[in-house]
Biopython code that builds the backbone (N, CA, C, O; Angstrom):
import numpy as np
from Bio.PDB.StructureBuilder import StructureBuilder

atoms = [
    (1, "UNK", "N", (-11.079, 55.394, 9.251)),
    (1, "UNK", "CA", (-10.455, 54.198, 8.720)),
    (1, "UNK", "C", (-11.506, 53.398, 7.960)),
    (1, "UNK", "O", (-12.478, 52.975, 8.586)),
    (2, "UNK", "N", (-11.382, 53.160, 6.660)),
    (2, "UNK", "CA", (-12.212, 52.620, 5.592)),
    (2, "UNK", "C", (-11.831, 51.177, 5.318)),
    (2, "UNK", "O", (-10.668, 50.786, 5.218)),
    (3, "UNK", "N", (-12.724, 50.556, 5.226)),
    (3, "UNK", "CA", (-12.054, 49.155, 4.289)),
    (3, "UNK", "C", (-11.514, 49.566, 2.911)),
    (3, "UNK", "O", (-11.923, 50.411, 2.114)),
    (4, "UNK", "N", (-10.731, 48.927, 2.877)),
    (4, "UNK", "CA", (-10.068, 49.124, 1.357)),
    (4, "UNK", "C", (-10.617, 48.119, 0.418)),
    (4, "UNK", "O", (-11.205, 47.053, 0.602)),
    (5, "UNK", "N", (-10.199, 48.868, -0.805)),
    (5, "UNK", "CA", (-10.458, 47.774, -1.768)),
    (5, "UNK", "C", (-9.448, 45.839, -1.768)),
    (5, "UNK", "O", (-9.711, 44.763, -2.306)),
    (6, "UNK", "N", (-8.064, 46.435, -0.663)),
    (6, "UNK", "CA", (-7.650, 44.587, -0.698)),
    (6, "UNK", "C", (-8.342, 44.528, -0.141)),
    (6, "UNK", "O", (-9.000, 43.654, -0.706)),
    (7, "UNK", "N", (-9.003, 44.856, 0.904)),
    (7, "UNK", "CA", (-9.506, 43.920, 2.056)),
    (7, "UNK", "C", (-10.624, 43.276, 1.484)),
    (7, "UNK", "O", (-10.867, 42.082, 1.658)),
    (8, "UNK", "N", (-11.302, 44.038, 0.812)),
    (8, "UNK", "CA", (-12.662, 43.200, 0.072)),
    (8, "UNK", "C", (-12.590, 42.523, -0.947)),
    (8, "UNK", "O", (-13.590, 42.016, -1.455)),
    (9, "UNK", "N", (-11.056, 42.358, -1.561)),
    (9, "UNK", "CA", (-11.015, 41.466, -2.615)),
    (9, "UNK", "C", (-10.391, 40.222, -1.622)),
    (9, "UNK", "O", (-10.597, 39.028, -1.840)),
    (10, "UNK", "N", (-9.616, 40.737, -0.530)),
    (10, "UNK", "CA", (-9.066, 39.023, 0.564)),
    (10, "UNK", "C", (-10.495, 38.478, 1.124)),
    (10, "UNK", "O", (-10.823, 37.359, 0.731)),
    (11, "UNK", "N", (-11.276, 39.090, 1.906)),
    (11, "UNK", "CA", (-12.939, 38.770, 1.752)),
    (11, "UNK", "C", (-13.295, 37.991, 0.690)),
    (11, "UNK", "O", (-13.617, 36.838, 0.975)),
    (12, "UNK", "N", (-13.327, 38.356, -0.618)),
    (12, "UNK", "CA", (-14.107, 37.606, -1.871)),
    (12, "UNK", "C", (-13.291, 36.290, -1.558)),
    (12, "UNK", "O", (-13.753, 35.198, -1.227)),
    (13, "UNK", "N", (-11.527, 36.767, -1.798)),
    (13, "UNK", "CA", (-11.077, 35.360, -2.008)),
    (13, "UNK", "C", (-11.539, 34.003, -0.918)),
    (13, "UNK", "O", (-11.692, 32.843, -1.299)),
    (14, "UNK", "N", (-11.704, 34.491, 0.483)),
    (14, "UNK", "CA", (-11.781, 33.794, 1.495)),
    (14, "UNK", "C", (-13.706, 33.206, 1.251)),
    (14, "UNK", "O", (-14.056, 32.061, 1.540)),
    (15, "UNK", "N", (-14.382, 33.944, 0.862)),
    (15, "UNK", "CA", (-15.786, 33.135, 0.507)),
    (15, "UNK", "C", (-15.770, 32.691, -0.591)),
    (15, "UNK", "O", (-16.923, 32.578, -1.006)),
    (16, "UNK", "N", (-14.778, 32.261, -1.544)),
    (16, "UNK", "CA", (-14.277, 31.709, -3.010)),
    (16, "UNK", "C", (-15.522, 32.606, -3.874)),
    (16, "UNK", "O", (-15.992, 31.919, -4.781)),
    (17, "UNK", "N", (-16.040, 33.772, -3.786)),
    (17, "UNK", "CA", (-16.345, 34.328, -4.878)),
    (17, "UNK", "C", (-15.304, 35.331, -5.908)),
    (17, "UNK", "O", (-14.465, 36.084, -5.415)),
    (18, "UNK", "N", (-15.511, 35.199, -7.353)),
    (18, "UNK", "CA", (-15.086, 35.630, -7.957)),
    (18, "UNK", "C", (-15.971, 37.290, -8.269)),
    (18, "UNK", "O", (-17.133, 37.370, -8.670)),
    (19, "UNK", "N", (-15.232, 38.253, -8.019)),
    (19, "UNK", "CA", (-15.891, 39.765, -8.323)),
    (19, "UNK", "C", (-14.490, 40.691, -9.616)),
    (19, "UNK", "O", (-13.308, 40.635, -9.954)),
    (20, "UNK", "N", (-15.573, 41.321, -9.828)),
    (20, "UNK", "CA", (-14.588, 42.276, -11.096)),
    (20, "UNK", "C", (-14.099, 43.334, -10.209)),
    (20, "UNK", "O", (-14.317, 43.538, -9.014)),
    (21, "UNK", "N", (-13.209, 44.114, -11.283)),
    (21, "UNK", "CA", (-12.783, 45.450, -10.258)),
    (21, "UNK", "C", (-13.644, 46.365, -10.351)),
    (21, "UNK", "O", (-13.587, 47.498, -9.871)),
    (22, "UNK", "N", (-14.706, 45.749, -11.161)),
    (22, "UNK", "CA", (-16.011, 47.551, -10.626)),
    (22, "UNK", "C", (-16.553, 47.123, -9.231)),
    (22, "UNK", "O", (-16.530, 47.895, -8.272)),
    (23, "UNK", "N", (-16.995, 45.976, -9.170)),
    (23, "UNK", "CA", (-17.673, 44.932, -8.082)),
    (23, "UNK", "C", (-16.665, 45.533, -6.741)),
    (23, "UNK", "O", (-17.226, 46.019, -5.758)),
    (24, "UNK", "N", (-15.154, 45.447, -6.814)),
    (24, "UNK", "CA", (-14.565, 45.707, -5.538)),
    (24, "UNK", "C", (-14.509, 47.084, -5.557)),
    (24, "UNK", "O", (-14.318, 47.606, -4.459)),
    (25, "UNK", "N", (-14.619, 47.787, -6.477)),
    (25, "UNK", "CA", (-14.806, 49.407, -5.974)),
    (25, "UNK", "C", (-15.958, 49.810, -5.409)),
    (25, "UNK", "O", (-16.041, 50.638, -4.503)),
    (26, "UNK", "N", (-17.110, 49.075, -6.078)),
    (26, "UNK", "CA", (-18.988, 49.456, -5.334)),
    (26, "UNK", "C", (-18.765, 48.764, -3.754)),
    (26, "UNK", "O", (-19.047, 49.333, -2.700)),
    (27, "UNK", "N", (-18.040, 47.044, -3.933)),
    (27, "UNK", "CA", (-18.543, 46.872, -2.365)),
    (27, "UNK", "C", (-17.793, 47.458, -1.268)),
    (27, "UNK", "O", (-18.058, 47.429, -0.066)),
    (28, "UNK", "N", (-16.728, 48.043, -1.927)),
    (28, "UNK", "CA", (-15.728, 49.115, -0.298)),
    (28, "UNK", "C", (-16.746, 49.588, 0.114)),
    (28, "UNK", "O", (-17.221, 48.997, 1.083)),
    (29, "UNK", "N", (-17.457, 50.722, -0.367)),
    (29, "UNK", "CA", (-17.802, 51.707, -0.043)),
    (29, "UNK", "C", (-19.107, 51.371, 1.041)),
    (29, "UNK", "O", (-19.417, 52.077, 2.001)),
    (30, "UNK", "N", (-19.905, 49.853, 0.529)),
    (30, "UNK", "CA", (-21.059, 49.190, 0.768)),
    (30, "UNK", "C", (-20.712, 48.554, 2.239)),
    (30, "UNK", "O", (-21.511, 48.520, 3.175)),
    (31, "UNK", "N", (-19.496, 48.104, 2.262)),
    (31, "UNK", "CA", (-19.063, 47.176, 3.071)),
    (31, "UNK", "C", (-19.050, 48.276, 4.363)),
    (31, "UNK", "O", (-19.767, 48.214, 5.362)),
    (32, "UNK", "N", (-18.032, 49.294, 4.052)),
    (32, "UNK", "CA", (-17.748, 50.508, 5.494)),
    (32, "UNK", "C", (-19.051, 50.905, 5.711)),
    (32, "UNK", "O", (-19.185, 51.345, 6.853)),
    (33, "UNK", "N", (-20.144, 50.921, 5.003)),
    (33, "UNK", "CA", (-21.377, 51.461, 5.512)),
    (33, "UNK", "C", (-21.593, 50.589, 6.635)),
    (33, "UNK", "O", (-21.515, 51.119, 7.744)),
    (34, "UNK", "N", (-21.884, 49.188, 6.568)),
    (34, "UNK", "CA", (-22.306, 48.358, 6.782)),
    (34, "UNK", "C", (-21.430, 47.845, 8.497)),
    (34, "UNK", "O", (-21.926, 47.111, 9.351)),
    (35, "UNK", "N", (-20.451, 48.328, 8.532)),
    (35, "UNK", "CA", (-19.288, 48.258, 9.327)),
    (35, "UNK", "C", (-19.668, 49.327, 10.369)),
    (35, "UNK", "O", (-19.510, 49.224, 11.586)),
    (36, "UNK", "N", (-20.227, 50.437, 9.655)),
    (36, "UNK", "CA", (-19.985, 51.787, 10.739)),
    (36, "UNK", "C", (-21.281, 51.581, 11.420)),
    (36, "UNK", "O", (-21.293, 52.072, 12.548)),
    (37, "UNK", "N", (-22.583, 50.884, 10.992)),
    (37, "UNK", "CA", (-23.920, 50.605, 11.745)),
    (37, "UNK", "C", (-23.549, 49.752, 12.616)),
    (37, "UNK", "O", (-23.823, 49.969, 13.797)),
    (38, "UNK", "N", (-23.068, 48.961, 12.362)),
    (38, "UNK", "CA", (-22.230, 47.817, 13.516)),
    (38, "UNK", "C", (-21.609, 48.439, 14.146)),
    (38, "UNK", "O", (-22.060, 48.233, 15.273)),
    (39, "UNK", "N", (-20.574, 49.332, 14.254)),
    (39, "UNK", "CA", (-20.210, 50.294, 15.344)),
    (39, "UNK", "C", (-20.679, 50.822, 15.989)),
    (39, "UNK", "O", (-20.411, 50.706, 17.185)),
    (40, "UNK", "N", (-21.674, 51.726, 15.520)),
    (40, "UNK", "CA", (-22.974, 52.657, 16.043)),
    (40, "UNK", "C", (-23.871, 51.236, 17.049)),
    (40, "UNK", "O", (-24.370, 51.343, 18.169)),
    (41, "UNK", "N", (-23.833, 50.395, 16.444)),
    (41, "UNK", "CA", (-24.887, 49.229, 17.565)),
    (41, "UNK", "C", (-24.083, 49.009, 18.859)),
    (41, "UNK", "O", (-24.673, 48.956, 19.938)),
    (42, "UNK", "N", (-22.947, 48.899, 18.783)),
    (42, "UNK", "CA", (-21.703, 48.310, 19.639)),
    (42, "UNK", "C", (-21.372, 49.770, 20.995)),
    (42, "UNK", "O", (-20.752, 49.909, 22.049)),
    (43, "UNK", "N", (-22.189, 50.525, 20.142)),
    (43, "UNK", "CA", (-21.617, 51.866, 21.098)),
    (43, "UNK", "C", (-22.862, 51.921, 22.051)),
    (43, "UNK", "O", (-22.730, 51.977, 23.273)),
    (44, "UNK", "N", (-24.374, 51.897, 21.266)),
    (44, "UNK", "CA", (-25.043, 51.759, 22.527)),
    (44, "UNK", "C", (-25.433, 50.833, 23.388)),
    (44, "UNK", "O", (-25.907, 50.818, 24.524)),
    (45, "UNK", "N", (-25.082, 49.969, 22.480)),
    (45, "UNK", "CA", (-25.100, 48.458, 24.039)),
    (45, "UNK", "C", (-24.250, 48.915, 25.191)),
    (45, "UNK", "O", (-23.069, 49.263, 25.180)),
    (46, "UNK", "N", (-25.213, 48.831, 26.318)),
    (46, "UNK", "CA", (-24.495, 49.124, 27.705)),
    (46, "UNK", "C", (-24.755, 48.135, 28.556)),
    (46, "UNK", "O", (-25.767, 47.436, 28.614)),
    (47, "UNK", "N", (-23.549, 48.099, 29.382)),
    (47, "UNK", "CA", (-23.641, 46.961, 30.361)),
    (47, "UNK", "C", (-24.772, 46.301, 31.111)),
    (47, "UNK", "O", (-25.101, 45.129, 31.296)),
    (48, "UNK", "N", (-25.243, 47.462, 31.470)),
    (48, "UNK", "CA", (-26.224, 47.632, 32.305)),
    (48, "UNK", "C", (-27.404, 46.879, 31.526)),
    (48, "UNK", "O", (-28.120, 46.156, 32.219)),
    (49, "UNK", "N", (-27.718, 46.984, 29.981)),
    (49, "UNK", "CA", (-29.188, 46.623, 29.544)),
    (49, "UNK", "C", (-28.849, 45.154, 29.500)),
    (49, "UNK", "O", (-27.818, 44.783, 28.939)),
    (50, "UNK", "N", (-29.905, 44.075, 30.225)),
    (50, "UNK", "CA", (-29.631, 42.724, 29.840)),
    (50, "UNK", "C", (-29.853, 41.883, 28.552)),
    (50, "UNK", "O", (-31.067, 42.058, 28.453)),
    (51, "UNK", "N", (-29.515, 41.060, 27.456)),
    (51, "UNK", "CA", (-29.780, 40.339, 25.831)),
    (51, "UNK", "C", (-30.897, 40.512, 26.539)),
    (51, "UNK", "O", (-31.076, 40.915, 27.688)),
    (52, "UNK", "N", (-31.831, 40.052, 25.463)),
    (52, "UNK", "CA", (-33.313, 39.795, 25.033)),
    (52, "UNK", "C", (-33.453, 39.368, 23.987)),
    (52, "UNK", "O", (-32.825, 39.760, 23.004)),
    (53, "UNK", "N", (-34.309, 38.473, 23.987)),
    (53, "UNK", "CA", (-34.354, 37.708, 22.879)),
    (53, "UNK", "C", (-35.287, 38.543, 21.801)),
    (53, "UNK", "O", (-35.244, 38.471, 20.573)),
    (54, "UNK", "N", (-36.164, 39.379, 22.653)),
    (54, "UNK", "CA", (-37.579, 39.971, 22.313)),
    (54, "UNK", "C", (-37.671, 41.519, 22.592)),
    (54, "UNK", "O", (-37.504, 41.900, 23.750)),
    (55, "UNK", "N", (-37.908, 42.361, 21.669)),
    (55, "UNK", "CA", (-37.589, 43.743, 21.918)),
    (55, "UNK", "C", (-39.092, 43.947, 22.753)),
    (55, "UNK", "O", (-38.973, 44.759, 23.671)),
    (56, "UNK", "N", (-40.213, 43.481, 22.640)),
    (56, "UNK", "CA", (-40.966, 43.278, 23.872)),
    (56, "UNK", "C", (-41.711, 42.064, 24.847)),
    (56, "UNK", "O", (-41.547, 40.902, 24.474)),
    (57, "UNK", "N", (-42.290, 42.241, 25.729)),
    (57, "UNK", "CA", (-42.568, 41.057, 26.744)),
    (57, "UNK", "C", (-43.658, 40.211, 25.369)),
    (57, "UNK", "O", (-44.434, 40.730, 24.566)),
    (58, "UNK", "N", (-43.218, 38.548, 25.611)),
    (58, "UNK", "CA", (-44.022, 38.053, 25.619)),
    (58, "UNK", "C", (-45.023, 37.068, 26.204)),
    (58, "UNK", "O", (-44.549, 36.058, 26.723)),
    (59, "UNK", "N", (-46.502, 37.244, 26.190)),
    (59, "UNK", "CA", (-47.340, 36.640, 26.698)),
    (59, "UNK", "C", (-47.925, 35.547, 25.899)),
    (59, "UNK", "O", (-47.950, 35.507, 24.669)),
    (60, "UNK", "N", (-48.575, 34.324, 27.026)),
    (60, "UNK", "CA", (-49.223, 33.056, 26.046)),
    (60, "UNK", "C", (-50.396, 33.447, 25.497)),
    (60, "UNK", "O", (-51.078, 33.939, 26.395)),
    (61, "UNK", "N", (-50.934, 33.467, 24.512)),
    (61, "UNK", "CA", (-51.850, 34.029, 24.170)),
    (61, "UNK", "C", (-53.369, 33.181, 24.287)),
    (61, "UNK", "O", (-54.520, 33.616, 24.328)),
    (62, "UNK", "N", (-52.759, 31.611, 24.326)),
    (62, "UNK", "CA", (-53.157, 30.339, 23.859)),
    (62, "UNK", "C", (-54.596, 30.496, 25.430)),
    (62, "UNK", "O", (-54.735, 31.362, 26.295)),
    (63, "UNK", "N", (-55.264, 29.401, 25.180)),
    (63, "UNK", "CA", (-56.769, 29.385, 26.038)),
    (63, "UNK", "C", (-55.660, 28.108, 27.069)),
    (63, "UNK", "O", (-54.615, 27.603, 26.656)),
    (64, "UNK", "N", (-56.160, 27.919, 28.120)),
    (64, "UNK", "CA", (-55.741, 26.671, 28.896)),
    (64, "UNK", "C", (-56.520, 25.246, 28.508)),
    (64, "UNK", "O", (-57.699, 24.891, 28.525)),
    (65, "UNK", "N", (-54.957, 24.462, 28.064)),
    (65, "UNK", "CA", (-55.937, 23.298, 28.111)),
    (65, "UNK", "C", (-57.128, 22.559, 29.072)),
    (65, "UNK", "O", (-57.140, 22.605, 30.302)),
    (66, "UNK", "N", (-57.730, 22.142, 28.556)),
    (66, "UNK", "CA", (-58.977, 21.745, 29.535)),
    (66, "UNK", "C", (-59.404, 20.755, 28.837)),
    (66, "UNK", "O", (-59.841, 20.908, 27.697)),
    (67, "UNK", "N", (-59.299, 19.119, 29.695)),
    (67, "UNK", "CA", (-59.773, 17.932, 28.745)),
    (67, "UNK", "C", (-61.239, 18.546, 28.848)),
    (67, "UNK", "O", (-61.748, 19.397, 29.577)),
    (68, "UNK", "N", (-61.831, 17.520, 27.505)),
    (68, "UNK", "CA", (-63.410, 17.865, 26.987)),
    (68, "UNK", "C", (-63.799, 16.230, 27.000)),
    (68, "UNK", "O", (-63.179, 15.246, 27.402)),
    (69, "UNK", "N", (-64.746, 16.354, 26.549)),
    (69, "UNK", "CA", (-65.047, 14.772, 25.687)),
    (69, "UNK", "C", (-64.961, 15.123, 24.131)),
    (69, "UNK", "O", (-65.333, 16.157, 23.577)),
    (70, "UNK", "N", (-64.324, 13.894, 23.531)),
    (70, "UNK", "CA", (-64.144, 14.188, 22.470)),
    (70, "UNK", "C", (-65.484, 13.211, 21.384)),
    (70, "UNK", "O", (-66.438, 12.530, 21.760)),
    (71, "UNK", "N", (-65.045, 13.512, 20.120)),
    (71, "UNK", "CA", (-65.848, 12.383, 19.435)),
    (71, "UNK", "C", (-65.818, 11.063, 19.085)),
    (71, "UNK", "O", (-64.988, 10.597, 18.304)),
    (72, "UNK", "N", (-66.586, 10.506, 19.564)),
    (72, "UNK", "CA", (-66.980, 8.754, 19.839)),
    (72, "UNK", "C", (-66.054, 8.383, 18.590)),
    (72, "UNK", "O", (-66.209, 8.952, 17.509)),
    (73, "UNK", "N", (-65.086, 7.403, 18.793)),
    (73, "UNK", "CA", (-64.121, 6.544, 17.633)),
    (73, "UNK", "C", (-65.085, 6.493, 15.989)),
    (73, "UNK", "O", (-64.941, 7.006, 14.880)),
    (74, "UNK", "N", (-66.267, 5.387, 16.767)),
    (74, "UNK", "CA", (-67.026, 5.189, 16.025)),
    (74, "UNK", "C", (-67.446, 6.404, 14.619)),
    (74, "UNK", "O", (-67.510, 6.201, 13.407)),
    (75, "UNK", "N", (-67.618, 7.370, 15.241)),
    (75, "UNK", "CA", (-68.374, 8.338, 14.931)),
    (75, "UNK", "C", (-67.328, 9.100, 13.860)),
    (75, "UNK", "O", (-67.474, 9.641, 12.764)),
    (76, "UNK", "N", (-66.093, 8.830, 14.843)),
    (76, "UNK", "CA", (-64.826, 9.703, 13.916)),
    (76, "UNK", "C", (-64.839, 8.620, 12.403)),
    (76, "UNK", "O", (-65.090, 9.002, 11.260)),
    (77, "UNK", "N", (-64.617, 7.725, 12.682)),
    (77, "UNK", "CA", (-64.541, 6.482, 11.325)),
    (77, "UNK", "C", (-65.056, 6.699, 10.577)),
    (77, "UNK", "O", (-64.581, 6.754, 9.443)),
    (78, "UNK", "N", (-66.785, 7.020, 10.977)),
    (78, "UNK", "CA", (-67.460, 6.816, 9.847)),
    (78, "UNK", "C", (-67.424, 7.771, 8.624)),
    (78, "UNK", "O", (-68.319, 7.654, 7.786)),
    (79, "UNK", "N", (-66.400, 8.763, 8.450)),
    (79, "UNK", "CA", (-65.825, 8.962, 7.003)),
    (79, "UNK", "C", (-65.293, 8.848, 6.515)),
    (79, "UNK", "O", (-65.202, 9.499, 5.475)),
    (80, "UNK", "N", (-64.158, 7.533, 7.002)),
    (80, "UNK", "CA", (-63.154, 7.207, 6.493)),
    (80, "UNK", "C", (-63.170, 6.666, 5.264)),
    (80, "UNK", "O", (-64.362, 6.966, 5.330)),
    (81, "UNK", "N", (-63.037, 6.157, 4.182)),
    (81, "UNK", "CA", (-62.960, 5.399, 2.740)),
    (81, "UNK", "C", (-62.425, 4.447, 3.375)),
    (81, "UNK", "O", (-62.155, 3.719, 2.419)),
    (82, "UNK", "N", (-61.868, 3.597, 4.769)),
    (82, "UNK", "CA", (-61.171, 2.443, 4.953)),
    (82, "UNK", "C", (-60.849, 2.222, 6.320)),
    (82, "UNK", "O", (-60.147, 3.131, 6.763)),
    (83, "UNK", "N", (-61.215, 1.004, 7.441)),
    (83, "UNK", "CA", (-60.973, 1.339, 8.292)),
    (83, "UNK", "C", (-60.386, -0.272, 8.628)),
    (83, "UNK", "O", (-60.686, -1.161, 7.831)),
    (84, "UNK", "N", (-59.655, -0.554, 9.674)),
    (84, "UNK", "CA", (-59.427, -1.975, 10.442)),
    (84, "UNK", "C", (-59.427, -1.826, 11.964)),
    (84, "UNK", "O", (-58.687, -1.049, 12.567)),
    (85, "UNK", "N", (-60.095, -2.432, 12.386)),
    (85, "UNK", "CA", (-59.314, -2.590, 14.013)),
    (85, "UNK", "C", (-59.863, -0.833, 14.568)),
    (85, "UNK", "O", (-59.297, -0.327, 15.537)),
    (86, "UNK", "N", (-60.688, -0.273, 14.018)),
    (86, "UNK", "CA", (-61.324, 0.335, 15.289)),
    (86, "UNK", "C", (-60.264, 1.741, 14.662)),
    (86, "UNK", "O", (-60.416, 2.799, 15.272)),
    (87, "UNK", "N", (-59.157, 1.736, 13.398)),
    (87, "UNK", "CA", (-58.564, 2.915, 13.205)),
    (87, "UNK", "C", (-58.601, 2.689, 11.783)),
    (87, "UNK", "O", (-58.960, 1.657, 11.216)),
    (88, "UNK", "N", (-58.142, 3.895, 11.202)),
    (88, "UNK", "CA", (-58.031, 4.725, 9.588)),
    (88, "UNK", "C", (-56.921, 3.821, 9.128)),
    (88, "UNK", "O", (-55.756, 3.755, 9.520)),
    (89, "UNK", "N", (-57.635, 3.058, 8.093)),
    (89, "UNK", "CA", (-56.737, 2.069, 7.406)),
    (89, "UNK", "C", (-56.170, 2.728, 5.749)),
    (89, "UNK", "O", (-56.927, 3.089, 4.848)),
    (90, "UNK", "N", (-54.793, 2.739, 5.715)),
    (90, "UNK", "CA", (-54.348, 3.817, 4.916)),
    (90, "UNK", "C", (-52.924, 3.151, 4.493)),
    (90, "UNK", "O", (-52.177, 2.600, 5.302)),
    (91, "UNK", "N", (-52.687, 3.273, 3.228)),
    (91, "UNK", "CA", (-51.673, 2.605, 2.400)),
    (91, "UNK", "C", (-50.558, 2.342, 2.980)),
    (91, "UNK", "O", (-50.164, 3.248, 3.715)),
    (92, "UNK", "N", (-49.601, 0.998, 2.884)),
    (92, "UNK", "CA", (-48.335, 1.400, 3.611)),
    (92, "UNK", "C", (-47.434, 1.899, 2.397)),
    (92, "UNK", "O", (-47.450, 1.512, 1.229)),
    (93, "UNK", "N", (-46.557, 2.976, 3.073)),
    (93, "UNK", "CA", (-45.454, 2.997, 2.810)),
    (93, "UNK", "C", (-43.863, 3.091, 2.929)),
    (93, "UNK", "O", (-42.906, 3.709, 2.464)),
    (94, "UNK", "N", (-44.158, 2.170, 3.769)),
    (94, "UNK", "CA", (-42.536, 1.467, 3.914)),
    (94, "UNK", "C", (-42.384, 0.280, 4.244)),
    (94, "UNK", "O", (-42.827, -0.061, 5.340)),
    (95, "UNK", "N", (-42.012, -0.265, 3.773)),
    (95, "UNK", "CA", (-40.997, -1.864, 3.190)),
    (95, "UNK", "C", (-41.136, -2.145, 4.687)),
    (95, "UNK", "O", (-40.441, -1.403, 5.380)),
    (96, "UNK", "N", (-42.144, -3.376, 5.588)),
    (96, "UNK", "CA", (-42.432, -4.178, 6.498)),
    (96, "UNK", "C", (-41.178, -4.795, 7.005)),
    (96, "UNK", "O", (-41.267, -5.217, 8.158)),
    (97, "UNK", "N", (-39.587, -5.004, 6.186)),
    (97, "UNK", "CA", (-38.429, -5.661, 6.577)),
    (97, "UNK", "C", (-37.706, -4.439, 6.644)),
    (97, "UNK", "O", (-36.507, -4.639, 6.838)),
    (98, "UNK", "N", (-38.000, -3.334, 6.558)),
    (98, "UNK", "CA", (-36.899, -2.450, 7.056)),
    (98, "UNK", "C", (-36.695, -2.127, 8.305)),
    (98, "UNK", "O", (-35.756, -1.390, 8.608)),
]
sb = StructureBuilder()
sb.init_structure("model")
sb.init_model(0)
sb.init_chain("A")
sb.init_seg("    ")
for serial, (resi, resn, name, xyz) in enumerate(atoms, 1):
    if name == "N":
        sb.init_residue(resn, " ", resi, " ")
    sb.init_atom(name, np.array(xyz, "f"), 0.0, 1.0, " ", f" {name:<3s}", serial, name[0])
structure = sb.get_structure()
């Protein structure tokens, strides 16, 4: 059992694309391909195997955080082009009454 050529022109109509009649003769043929891999997927899913999000395990790869000391404020500032109040003083942009 094949898709037909209505079915892929009621398809076009239903996603409002417009196709020619060469367009609905190439995508039958494109479409049942596309249909029968989806079958073939549907046949070996078995009850038994549980979804997965991940066709394998994944692990954190990441180091554990661990506080440090970081760098003195001061120290961070001093390349700033602009500073107030001990932080990075930097253009506003957005309207103070909004």
């Amino acid at each position: 059992m094949g898709i037909t050529r209505d079915e892929v022109a009621h398809l076009a109509r239903l996603s409002r694309m417009s196709v020619t009649d060469d367009e609905l003769d190439a995508l039958a043929p494109q479409l049942e391909a596309i249909l029968s891999a989806v079958a073939r997927v549907a046949e070996v899913a078995a009850a038994d195997i549980p979804p997965t999000s991940h066709a394998v395990p994944l692990t954190n790869v990441f180091r554990p955080d661990v506080a440090r000391p970081s760098l003195p404020a001061a120290e961070a500032l001093a390349g700033a082009p602009a500073t107030e109040d001990g932080r990075f003083r930097v253009p506003r942009i957005l309207d103070p009454d909004e």
